[in-house]
N, CA, C and O of each residue as an XYZ file, in Angstrom:
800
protein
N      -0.066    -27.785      0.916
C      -1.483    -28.077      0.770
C      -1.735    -28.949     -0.459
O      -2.415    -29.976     -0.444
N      -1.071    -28.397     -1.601
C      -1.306    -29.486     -2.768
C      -1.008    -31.192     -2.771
O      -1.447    -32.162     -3.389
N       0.456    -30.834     -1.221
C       0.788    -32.634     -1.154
C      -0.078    -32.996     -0.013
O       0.247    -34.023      0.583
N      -1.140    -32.341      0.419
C      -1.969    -33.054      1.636
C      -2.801    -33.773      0.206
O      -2.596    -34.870     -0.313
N      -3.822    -32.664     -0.189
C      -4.967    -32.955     -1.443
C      -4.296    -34.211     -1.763
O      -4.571    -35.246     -1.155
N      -3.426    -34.159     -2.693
C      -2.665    -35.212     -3.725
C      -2.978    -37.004     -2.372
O      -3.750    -37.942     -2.569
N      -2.216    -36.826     -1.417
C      -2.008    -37.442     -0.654
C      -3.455    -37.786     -0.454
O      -3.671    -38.780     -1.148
N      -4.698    -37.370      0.266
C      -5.828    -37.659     -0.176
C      -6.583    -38.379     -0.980
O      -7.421    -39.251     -0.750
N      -6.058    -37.758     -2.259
C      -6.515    -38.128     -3.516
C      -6.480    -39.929     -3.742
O      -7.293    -40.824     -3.971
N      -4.736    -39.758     -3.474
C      -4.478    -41.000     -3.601
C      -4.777    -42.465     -2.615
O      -4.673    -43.599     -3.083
N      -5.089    -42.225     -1.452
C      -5.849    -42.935     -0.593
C      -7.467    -43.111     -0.926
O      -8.209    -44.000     -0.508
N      -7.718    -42.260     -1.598
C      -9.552    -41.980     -1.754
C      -9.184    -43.451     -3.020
O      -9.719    -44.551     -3.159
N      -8.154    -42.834     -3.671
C      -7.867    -43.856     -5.353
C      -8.163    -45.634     -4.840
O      -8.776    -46.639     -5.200
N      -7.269    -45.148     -3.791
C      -6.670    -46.935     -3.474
C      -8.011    -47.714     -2.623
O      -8.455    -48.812     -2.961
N      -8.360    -47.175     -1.854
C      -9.655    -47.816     -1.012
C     -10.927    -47.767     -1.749
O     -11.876    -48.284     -1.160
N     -11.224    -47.103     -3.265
C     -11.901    -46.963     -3.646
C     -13.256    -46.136     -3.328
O     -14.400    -46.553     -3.512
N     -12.959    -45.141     -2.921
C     -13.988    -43.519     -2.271
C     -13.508    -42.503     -4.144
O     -12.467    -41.904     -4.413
N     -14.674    -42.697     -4.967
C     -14.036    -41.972     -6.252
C     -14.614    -40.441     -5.776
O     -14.011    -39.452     -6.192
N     -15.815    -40.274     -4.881
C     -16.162    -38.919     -4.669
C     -15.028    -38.082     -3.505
O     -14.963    -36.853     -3.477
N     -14.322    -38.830     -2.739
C     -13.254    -38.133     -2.357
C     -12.022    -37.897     -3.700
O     -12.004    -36.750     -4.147
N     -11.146    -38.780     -4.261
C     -10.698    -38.770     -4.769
C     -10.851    -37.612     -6.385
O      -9.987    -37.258     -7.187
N     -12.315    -37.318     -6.310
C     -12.329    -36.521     -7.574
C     -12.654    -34.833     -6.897
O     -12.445    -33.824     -7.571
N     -13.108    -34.800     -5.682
C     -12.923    -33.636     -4.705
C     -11.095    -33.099     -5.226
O     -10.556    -32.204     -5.877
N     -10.729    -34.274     -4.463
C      -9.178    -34.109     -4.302
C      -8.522    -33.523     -5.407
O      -7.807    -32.521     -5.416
N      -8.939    -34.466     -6.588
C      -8.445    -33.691     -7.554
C      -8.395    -32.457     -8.357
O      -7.670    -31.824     -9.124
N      -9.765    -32.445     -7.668
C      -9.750    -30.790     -8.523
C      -9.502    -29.753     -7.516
O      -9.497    -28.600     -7.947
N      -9.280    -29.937     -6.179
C      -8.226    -29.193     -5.106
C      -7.446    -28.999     -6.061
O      -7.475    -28.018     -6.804
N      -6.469    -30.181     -6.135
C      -5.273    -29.963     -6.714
C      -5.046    -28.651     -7.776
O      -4.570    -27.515     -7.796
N      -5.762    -29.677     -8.672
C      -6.003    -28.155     -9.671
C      -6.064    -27.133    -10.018
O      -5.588    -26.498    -10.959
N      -7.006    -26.838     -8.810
C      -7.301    -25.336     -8.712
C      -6.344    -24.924     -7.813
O      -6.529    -23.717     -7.657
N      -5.540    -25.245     -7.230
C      -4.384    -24.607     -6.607
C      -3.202    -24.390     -7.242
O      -2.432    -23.488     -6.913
N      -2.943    -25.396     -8.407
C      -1.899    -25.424     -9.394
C      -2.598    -24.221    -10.128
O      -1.685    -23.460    -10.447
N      -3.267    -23.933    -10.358
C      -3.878    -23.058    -11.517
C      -3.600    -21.380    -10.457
O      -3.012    -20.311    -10.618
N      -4.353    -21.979     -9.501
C      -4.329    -20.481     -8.961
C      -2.885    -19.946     -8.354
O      -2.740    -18.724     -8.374
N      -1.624    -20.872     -7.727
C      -0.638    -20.489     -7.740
C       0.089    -20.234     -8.943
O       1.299    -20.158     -8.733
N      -0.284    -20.062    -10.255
C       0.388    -20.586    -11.369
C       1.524    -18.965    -11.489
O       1.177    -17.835    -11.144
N       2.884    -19.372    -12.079
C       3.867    -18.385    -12.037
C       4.163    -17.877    -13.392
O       5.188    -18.430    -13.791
N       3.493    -16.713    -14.621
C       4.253    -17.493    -15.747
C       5.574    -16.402    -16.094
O       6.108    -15.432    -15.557
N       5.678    -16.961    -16.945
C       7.088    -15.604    -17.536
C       6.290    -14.391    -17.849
O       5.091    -14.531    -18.087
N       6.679    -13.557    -17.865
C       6.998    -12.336    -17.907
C       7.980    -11.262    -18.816
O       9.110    -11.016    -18.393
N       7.594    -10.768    -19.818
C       8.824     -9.940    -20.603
C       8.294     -8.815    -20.206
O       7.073     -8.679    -20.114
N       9.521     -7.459    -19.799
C       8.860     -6.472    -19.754
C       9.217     -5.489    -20.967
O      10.243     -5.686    -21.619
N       8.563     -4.685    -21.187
C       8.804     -3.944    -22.323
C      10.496     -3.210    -22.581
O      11.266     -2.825    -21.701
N      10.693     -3.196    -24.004
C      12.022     -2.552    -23.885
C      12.134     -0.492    -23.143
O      11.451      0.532    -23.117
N      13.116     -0.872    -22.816
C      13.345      0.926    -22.453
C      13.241      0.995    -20.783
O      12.268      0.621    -20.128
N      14.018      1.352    -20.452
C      13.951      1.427    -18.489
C      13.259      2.283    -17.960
O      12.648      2.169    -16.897
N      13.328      3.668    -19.018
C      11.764      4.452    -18.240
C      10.698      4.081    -17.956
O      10.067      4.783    -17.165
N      10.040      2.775    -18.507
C       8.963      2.147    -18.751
C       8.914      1.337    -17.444
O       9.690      0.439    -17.116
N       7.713      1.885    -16.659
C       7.802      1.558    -15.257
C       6.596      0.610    -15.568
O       5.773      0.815    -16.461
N       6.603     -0.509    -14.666
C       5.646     -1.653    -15.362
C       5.008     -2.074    -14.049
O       5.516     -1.860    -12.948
N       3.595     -2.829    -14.307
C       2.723     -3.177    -13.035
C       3.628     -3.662    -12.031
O       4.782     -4.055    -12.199
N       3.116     -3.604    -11.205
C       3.528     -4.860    -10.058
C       2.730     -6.275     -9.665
O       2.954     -7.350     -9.109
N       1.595     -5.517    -10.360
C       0.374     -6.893    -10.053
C      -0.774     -6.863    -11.263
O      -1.277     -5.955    -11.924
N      -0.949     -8.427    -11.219
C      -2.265     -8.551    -12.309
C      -3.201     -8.029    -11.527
O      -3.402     -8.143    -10.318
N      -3.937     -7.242    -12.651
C      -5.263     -6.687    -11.960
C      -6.385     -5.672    -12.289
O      -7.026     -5.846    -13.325
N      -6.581     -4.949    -11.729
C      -7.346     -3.897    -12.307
C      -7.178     -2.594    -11.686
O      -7.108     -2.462    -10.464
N      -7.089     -1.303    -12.789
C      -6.735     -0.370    -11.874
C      -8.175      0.609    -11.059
O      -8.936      1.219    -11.810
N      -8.373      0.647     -9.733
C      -8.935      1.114     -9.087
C      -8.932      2.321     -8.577
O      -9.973      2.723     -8.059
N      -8.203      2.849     -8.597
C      -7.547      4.138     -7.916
C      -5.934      5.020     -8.584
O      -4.738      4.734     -8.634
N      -6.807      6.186     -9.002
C      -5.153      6.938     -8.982
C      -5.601      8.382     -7.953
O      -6.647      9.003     -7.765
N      -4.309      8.480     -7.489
C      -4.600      9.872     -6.594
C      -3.459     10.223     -6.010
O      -2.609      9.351     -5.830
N      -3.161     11.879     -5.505
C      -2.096     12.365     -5.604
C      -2.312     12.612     -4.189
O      -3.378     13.069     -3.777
N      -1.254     12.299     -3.370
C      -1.190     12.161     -1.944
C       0.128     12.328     -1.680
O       1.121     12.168     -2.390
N      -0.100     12.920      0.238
C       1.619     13.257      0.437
C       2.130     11.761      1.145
O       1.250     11.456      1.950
N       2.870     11.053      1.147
C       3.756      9.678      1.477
C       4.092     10.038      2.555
O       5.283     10.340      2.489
N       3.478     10.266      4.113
C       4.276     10.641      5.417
C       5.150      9.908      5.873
O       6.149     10.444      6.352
N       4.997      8.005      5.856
C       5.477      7.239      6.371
C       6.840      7.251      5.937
O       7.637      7.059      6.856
N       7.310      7.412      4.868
C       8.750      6.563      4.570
C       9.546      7.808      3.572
O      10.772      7.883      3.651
N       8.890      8.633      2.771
C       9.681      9.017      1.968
C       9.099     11.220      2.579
O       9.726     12.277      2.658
N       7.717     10.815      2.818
C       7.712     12.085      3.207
C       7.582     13.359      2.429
O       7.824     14.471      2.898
N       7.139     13.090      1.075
C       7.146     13.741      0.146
C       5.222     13.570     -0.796
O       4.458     12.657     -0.484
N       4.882     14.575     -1.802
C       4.028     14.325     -2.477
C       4.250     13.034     -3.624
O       5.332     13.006     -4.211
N       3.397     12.157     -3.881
C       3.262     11.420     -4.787
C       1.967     10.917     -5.084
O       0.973     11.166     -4.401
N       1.979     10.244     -6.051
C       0.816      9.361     -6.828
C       0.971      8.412     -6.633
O       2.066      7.853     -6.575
N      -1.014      7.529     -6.331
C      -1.167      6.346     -5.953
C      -2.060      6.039     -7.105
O      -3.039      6.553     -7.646
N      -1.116      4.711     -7.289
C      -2.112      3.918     -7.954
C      -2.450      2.276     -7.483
O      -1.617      1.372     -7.538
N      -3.828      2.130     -7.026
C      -4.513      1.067     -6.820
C      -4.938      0.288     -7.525
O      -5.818      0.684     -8.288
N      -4.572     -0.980     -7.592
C      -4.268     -2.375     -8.342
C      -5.395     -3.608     -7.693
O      -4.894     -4.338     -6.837
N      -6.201     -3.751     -7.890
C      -7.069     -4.391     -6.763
C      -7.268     -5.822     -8.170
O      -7.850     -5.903     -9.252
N      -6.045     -7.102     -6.975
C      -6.401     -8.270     -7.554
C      -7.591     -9.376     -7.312
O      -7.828     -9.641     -6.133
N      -8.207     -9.912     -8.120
C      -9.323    -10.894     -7.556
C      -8.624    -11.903     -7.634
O      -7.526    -11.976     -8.185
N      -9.423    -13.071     -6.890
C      -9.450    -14.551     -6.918
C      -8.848    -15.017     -8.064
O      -7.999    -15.882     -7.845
N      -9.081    -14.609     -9.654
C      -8.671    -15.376    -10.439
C      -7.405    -14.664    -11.044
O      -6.930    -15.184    -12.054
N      -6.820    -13.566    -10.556
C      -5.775    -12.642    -11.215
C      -4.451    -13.868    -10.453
O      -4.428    -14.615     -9.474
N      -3.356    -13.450    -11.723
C      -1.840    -14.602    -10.905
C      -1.510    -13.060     -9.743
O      -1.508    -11.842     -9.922
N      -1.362    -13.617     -9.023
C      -0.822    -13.137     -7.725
C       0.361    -12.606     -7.161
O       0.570    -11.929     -6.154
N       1.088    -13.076     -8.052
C       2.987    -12.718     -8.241
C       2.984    -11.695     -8.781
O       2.700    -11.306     -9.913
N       3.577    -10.939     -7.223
C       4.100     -9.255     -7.665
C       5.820     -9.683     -8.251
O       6.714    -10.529     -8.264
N       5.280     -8.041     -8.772
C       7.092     -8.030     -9.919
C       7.485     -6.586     -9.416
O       6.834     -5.576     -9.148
N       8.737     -6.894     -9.404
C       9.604     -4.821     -9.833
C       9.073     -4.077    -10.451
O       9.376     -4.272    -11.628
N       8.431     -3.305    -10.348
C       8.085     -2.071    -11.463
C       9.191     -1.531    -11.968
O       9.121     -1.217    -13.156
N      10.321     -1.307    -11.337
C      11.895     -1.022    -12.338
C      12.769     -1.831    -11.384
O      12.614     -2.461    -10.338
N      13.860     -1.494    -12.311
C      15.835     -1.755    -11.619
C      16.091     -1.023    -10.767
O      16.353      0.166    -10.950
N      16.054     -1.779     -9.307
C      16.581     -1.042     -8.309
C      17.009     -2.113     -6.922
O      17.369     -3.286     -7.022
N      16.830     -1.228     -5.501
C      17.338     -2.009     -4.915
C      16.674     -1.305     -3.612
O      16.588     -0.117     -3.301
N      16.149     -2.739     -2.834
C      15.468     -2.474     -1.832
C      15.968     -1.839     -0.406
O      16.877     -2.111      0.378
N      15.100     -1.019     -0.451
C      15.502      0.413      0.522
C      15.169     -0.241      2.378
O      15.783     -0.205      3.444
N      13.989     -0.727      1.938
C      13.317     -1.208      3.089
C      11.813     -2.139      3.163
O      11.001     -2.292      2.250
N      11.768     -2.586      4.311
C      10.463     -3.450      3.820
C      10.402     -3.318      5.007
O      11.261     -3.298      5.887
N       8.712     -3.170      5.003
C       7.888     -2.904      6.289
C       6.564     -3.494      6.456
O       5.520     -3.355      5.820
N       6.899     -4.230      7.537
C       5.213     -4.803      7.624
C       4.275     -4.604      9.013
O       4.548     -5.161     10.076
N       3.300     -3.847      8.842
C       2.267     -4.121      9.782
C       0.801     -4.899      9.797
O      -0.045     -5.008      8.909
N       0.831     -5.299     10.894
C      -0.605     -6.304     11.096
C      -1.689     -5.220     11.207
O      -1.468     -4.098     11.662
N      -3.000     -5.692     10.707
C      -4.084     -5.347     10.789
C      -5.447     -5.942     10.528
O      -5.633     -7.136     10.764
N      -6.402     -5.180     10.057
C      -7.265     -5.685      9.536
C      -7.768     -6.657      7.963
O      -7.011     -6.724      6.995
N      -9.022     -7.267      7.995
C      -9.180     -7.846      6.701
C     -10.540     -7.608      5.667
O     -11.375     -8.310      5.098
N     -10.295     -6.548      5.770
C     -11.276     -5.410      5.054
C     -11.335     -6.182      3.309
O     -10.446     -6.741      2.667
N     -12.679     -5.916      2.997
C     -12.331     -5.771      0.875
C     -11.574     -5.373      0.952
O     -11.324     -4.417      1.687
N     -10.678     -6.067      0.043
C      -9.228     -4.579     -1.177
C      -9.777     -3.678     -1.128
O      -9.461     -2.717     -0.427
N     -10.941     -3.756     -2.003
C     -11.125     -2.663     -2.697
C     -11.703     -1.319     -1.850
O     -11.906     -0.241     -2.407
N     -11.934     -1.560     -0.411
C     -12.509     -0.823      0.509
C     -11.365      0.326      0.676
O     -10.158      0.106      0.771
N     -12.131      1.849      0.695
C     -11.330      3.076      0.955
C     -10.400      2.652      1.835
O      -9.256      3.064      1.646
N     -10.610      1.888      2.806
C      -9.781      2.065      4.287
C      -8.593      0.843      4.429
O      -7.742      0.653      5.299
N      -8.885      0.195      3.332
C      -7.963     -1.102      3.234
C      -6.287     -0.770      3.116
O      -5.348     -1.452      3.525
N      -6.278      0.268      2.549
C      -4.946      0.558      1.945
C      -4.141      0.769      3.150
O      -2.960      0.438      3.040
N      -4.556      1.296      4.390
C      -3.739      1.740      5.529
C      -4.102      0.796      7.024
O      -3.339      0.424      7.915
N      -5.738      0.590      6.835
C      -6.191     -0.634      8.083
C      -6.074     -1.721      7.868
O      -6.380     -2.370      8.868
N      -5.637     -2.617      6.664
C      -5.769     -3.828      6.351
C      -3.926     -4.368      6.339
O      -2.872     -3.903      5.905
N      -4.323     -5.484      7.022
C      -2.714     -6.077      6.800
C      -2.155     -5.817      5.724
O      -2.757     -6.122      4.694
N      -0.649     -5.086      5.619
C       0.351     -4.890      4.173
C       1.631     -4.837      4.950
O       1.989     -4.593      6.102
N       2.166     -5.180      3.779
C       3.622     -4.741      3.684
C       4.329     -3.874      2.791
O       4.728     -4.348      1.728
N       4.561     -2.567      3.092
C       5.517     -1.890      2.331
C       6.889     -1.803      1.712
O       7.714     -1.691      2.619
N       7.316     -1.810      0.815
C       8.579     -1.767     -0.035
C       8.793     -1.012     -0.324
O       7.847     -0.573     -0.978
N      10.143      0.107     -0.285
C      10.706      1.751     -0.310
C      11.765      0.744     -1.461
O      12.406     -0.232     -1.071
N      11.756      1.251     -2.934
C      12.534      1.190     -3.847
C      13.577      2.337     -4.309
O      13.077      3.425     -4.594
N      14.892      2.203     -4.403
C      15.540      3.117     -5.135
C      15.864      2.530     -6.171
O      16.197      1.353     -6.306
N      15.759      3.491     -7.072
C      15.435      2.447     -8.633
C      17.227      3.463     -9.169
O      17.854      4.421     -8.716
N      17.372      2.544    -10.276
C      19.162      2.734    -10.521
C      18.934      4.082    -11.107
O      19.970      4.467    -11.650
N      18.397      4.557    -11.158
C      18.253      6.113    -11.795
C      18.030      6.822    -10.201
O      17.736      8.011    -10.328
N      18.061      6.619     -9.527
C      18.213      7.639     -8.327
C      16.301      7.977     -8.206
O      16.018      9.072     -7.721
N      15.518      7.378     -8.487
C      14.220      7.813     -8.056
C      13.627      6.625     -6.761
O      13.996      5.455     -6.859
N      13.182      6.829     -6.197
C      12.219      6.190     -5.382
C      10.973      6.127     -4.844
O      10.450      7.073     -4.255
N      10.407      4.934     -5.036
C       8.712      4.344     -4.930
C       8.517      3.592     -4.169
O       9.332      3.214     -3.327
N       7.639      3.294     -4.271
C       7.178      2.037     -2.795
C       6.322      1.409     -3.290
O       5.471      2.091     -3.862
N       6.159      0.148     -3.314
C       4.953     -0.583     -3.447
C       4.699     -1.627     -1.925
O       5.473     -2.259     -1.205
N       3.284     -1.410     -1.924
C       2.569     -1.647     -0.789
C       1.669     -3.387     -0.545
O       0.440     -3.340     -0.515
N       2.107     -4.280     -0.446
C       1.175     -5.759     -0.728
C      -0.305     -5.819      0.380
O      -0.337     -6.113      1.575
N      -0.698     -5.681      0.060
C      -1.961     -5.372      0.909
C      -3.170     -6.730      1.357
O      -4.167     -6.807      0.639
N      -3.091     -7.276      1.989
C      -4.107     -8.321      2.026
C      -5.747     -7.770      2.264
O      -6.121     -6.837      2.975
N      -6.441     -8.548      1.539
C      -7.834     -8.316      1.831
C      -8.380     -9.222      2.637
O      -7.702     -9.728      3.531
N      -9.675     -9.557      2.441
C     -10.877    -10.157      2.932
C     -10.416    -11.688      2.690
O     -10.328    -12.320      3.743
N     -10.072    -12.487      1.400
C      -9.967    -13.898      1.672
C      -8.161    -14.012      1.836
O      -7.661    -14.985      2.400
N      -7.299    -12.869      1.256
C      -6.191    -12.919      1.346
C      -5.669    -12.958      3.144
O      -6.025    -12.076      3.926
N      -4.926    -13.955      3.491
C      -4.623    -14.238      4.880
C      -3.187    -14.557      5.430
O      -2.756    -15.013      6.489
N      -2.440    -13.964      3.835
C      -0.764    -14.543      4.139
C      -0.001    -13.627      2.712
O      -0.106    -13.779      1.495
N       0.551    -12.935      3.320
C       1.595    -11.987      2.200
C       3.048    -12.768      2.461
O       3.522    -13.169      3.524
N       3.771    -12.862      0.628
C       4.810    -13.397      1.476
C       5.994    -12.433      0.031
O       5.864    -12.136     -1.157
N       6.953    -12.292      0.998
C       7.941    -11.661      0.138
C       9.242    -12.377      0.102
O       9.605    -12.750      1.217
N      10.127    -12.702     -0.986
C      10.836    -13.227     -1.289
C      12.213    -12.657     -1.318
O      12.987    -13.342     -1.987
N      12.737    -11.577     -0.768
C      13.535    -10.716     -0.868
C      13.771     -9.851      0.203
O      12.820     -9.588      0.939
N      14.990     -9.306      0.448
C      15.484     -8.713      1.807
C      16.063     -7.338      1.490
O      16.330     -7.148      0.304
N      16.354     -6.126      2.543
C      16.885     -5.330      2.165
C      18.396     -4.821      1.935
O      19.388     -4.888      2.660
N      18.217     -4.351      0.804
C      19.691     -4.287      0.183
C      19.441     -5.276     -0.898
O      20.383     -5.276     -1.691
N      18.790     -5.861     -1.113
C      18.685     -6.658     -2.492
C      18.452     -6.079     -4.097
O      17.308     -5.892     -4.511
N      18.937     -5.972     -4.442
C      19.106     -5.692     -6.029
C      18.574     -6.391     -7.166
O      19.182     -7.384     -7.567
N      16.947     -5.804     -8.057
C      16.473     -6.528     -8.559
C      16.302     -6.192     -9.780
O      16.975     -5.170     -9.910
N      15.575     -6.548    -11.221
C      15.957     -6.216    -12.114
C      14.297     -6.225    -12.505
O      13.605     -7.208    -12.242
N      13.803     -5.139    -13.096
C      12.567     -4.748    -13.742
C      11.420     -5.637    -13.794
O      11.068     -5.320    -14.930
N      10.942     -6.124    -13.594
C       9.456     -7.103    -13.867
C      10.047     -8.398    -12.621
O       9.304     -9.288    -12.207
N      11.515     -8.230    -12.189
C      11.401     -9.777    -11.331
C      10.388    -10.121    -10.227
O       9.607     -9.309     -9.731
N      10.471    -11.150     -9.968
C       9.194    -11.447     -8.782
C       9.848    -11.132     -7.452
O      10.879    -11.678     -7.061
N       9.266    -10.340     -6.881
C       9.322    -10.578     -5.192
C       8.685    -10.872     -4.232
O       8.952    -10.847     -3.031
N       7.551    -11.246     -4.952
C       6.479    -12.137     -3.871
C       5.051    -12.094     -4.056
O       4.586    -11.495     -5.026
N       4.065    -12.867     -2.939
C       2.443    -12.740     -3.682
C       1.967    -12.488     -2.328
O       2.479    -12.423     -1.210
N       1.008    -12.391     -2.742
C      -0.459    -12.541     -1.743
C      -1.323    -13.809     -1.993
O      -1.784    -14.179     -3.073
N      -1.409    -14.217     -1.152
C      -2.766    -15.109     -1.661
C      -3.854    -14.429     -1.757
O      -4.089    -13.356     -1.201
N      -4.708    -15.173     -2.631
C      -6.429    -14.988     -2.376
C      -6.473    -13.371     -3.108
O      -5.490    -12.691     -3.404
N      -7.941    -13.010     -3.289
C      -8.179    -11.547     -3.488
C      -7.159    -10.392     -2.981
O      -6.865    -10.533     -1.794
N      -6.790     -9.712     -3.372
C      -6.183     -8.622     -2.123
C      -5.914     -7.049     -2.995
O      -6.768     -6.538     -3.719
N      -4.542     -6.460     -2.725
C      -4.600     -5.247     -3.085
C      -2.930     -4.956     -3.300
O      -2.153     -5.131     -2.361
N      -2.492     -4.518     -4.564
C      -1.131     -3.384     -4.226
C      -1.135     -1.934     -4.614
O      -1.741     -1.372     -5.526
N      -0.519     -1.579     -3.933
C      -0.458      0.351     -3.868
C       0.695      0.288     -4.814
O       1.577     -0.554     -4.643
N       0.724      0.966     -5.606
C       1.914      1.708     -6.261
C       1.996      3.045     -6.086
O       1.042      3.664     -6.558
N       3.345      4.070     -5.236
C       3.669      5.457     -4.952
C       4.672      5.177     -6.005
O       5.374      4.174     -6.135
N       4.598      6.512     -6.914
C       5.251      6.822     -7.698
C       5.339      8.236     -7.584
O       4.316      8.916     -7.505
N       6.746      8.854     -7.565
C       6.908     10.535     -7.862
C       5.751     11.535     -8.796
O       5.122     11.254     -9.816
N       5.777     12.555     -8.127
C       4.580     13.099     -9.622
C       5.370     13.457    -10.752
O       4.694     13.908    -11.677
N       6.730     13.387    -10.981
C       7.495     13.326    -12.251
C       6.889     12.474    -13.204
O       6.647     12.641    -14.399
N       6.700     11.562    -12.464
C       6.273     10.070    -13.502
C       4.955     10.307    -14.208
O       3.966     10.187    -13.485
N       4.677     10.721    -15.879
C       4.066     10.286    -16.672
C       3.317      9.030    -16.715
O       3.778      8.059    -17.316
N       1.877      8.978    -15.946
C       1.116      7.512    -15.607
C       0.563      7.456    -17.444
O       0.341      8.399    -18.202
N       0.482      6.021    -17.683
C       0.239      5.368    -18.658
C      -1.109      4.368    -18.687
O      -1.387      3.487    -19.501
N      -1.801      4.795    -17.573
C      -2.995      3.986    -17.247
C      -4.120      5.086    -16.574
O      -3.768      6.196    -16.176
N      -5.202      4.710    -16.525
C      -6.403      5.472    -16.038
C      -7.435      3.981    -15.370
O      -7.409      2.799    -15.714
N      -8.275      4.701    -14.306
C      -9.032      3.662    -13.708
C     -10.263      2.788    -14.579
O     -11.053      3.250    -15.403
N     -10.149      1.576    -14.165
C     -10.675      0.576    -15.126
C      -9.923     -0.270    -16.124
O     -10.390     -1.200    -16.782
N      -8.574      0.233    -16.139
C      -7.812     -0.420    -16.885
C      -7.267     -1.855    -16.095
O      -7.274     -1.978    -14.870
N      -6.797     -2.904    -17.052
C      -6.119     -4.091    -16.461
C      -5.050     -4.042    -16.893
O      -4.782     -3.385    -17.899
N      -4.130     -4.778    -16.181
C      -2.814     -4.619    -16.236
C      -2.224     -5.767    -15.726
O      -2.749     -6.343    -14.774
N      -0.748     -6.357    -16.458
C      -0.334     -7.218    -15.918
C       1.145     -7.309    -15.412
O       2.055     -6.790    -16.059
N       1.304     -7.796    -14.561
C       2.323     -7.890    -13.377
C       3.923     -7.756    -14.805
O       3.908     -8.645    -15.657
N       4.859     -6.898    -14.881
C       5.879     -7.058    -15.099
C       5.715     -6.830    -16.724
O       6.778     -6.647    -17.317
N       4.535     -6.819    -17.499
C       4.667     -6.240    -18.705
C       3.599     -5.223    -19.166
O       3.562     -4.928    -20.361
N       2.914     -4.788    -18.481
C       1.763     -3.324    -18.310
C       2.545     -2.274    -18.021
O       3.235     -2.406    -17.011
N       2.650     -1.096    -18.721
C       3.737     -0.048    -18.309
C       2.642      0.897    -17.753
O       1.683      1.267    -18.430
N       2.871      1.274    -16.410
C       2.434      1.687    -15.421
C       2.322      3.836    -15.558
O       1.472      4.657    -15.212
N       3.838      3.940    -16.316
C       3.646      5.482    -16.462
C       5.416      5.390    -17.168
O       6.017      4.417    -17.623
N       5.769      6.559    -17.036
C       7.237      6.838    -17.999
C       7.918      7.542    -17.411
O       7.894      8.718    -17.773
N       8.709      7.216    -16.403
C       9.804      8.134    -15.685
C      10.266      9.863    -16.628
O       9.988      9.927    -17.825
N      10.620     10.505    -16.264
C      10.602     11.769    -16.660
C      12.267     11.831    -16.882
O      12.800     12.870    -17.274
């Protein structure tokens, strides 16, 4: 999309159309800006379980996980807007268990019902300490394309990227109730250096 705009741009340049050409450009822009990727340090210490997504926290709550692990855990809801970077990270060192995606609806994020009716994809983590979580990529209302960068059996290392959402959307973080959470709702947090809670 940025080399259509650009491509645009530069035809608007040459025939002399400056109100296409300055459209174009700030396409550009705002797509460079809004895909933007940056580094990431995550904090020292491996207990230190860290966001998965820029954002805000919306939701914590203690629920049983039927789908994949089948056990009680804690959710915490991450609900990104339009202007949050979009690139999910590892919350720890581990290695992907499974990835699951179903189609659905395109509800708000932030809507009760989004988390389970709205298009996502799930990720079952075993993290190198023998614990396992899941994080959930959830598309919303303008979000219309989840994409993950990684397969199962892949082996990743604490804050790395494994993929985004476009547009507004949502990630679930299941974490064991062992895990010491380090955040409360209303808090922001950022992808790969926000420590999420403290393994036990």
């Amino acid at each position: 999309m940025i080399g259509a705009l650009a491509a645009v741009g530069t035809v608007g340049w040459a025939v002399g159309w400056l109100l296409v050409t300055a459209v174009a450009g700030v396409g550009v822009l705002f797509l460079l800006w809004f895909f933007r990727n940056p580094h990431r340090m995550p904090p020292p210490g491996e207990q230190f379980l860290v966001s998965p997504a820029d954002g805000k926290v919306v939701e914590i709550d203690a629920c049983r996980e039927e789908r994949f692990l089948q056990t009680e855990m804690t959710r915490v809801g991450i609900f990104m807007s339009p202007v949050d970077v979009h690139v999910n990270r590892m919350p720890c060192a581990g290695k992907i268990g499974g990835i699951h995606y179903f189609p659905g609806r395109y509800l708000m994020a932030y809507h009760p019902k989004a988390s389970l009716e709205n298009e996502h994809q799930a990720m079952v983590i075993e993290s190198d300490h023998g614990m396992k979580l899941i994080v959930v990529q959830i598309a919303g209302f303008l979000a219309r394309r989840i994409e993950t960068w990684v397969g199962t059996g892949d082996h990743l290392d604490r804050g790395e990227r494994f993929g985004l959402i476009r547009l507004g959307s949502k990630v679930d973080l299941y974490l064991p109730p062992s895990v010491n959470l380090s955040v409360k709702v209303g808090d922001r947090v950022r992808a790969g250096e926000s420590v999420i809670g403290v393994a036990a």
